[in-house]
N, C-alpha and C positions, 0 to 999 in steps of 0.2 A: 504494500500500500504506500503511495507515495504520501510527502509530507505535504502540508497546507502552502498553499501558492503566497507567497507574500511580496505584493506590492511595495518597493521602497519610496520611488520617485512620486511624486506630486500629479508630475505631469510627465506620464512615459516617453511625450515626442522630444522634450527638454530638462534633459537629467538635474539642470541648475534653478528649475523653477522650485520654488515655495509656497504657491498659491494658485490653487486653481478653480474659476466655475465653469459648467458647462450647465445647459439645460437638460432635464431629463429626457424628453421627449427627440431631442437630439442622439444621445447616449444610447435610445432605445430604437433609433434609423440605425445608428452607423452597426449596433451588433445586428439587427436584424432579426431583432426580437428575442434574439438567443439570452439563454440564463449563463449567466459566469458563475463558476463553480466554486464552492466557500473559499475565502482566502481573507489575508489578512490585508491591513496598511501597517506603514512606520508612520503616519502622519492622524490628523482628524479629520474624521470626514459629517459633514452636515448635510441631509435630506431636506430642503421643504419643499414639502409635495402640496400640490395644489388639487392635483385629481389623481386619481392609482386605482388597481384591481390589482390583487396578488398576494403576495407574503414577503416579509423582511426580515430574517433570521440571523440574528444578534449573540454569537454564545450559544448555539442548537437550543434559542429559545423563540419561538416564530411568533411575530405580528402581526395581525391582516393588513394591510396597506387598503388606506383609504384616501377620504379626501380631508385638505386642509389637518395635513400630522408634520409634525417636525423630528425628526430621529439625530438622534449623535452617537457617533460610533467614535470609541478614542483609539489610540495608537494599539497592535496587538489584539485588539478584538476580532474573531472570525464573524462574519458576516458575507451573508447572499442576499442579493433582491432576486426575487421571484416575481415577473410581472405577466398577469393575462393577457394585458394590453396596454397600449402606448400612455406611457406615465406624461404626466406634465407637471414641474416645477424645476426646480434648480437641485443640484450636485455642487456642493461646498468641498473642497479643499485644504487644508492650512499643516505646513509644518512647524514646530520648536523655532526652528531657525524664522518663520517668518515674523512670527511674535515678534523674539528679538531684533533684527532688522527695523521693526517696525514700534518700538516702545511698548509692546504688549507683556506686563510680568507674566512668565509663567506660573505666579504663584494668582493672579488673576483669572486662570482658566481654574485652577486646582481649586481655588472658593467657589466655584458656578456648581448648580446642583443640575449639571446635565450630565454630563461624561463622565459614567459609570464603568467603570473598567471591570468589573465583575458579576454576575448576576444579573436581576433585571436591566432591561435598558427599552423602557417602554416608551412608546414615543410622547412628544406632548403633542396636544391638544386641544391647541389655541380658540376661544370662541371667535367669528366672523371679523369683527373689530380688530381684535389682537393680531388673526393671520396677518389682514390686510395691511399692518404697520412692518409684519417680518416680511411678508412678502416684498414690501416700498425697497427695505434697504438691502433684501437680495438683489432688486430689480437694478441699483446705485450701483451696487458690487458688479454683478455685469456688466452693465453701460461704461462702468471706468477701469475695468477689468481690459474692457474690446475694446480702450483710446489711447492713445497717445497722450494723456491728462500728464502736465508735471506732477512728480508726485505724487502718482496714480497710486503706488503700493501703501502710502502713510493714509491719505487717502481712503481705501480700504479698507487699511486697520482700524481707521475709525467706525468705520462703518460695520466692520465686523464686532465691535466692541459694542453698537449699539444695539445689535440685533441680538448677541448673546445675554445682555443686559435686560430684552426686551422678554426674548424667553426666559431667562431664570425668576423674572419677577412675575411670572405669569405661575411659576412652582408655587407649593405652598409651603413649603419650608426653605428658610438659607436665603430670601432675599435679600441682595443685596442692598446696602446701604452707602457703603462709598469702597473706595478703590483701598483703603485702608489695609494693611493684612495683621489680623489679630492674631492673640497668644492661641487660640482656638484653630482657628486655620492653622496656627504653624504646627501644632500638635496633633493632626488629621495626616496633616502632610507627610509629618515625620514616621504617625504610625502604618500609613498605606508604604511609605519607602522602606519601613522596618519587616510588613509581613511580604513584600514582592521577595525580599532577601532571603527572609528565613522560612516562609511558609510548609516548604518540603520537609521542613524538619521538626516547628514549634507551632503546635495546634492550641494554643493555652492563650487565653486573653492576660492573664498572670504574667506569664513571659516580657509580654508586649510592653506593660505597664511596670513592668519591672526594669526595663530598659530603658523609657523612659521616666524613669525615677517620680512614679504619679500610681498612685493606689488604680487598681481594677476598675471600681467604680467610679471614678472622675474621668477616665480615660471612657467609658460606657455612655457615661450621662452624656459628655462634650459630643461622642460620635452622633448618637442619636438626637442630640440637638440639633446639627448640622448633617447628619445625612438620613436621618430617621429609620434608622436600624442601628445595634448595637455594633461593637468593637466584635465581639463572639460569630455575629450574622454576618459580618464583611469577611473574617477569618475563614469561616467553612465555607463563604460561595469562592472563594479565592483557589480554595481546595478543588472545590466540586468542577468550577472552570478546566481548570487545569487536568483534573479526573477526565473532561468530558472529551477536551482537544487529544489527550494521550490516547483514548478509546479510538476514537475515530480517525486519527492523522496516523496514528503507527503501529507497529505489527508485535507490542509490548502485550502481555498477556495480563490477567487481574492479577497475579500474584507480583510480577515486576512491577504493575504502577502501584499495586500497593506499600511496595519497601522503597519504590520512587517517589513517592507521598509520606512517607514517616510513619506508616503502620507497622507496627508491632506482627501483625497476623492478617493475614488477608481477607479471613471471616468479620475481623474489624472493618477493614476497609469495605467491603462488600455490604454491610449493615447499615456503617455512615453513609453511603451513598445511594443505598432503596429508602433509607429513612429523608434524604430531601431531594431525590428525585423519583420517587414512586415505583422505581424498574431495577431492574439489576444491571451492572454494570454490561454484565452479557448481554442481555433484553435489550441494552441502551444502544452498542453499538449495532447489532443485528437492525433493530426497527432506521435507525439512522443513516446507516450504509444501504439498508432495499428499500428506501424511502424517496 
């Protein structure tokens, strides 16, 4: 079984770009209707779809594609669109490097309560009003996107700055309030870059919080403050992710991703993962792979 296809460039025809839009409906002429088969990006990728029929599968977790949805998909996520028929709205692009280019902190994307690296990644769900304001500054982003505008990329980032602003305050948790970065955010930050590191090995919210020199429960409360799930809920979907990509991208058996994952016994690991994904690890790849 071959491994998951991953995207690095932004823009395949121009290895040095850092930002790209295209329209859907374009994207869905040039393949020809054809479905691209799961893969990942190194970059973020932003949907706003204006009209859809299909599915959009996030982490072998499927959305129906509708109208008026907005999706974010971060760097590393596996993700397919599935479309019946010809979509219409815009395909966002952005790498790390264009923030910076561009005076966007990255610790500014990392406070937004959209780009969910783990777990759900459901779309939003803008009412009529709302689309129409993200749809304006997609519409800006392409127009200066396709000119010669001085400036064209800072430009942009403005405008990408207002659109993600527009959707995060449309969430109902972690609205933004200023560009500020609190003690809060910096402590999310630190503990999502401490379980990317150690996850294979330390399944303990105790660990986490011991490392960060801050009791279990303040490390619990903060997360769920700001991402509305526990420090415990982000740790095992982190797991379960990573469970799900091993099943299905490689020819490793339940017993090797179980000691590739930090289980003791593979009857553990086989338990943890029908207990939050309903199927057996076997179950999971079979139904995924003839699906």
């Amino acid at each position: 079984m071959s491994t998951v296809k991953i995207y690095q460039d932004v823009n395949r025809e121009k290895e040095s770009a850092s930002f790209g839009i295209s329209k859907m409906e374009a994207i869905y002429t040039k393949r020809n209707g054809e479905v691209d088969e799961p893969h990942r990006h190194n970059y973020y990728t932003v949907l706003i779809i204006n009209k859809a029929k299909g599915q959009h599968k996030i982490d072998f977790n499927t959305n129906n594609l509708a109208n008026q949805q907005i999706f974010f998909v971060a760097p590393g996520q596996v993700h397919q669109v599935i479309e019946t028929e010809q979509s219409f709205g815009y395909a966002m692009t952005f790498s790390n490097q264009f923030l910076v280019e561009n005076s966007i902190p990255l610790s500014f994307i990392e406070s937004l309560n959209l780009f969910h690296n783990y777990g759900q990644s459901p779309p939003l769900e803008p009412n009529n009003d709302q689309f129409k304001n993200i749809e304006h500054f997609a519409h800006q982003i392409f127009n200066l996107f396709n000119s010669n505008a001085k400036m064209k990329f800072l430009s942009i980032g403005s405008f990408l700055k207002l659109l993600l602003i527009e959707c995060n305050n449309i969430c109902s948790i972690n609205p933004i309030e200023s560009d500020v970065d609190t003690s809060g955010d910096n402590l999310i930050r630190t503990f999502k870059n401490a379980v990317n590191n150690h996850y294979k090995k330390e399944h303990s919210t105790t660990f986490y919080a011991n490392a960060l020199h801050i009791t279990p429960d303040h490390l619990n409360r903060t997360f769920k403050a700001r991402i509305g799930k526990t420090a415990k809920d982000y740790i095992q979907a982190r797991i379960i992710t990573e469970a799900k990509r091993l099943l299905y991208f490689t020819d490793l058996n339940t017993k090797e991703i179980a000691y590739e994952l930090g289980f003791n016994e593979p009857a553990n690991f086989s338990a943890f993962f029908k207990k939050h994904t309903q199927v057996s690890p076997s179950s999971f790849k079979k139904n995924e792979i003839t699906s």
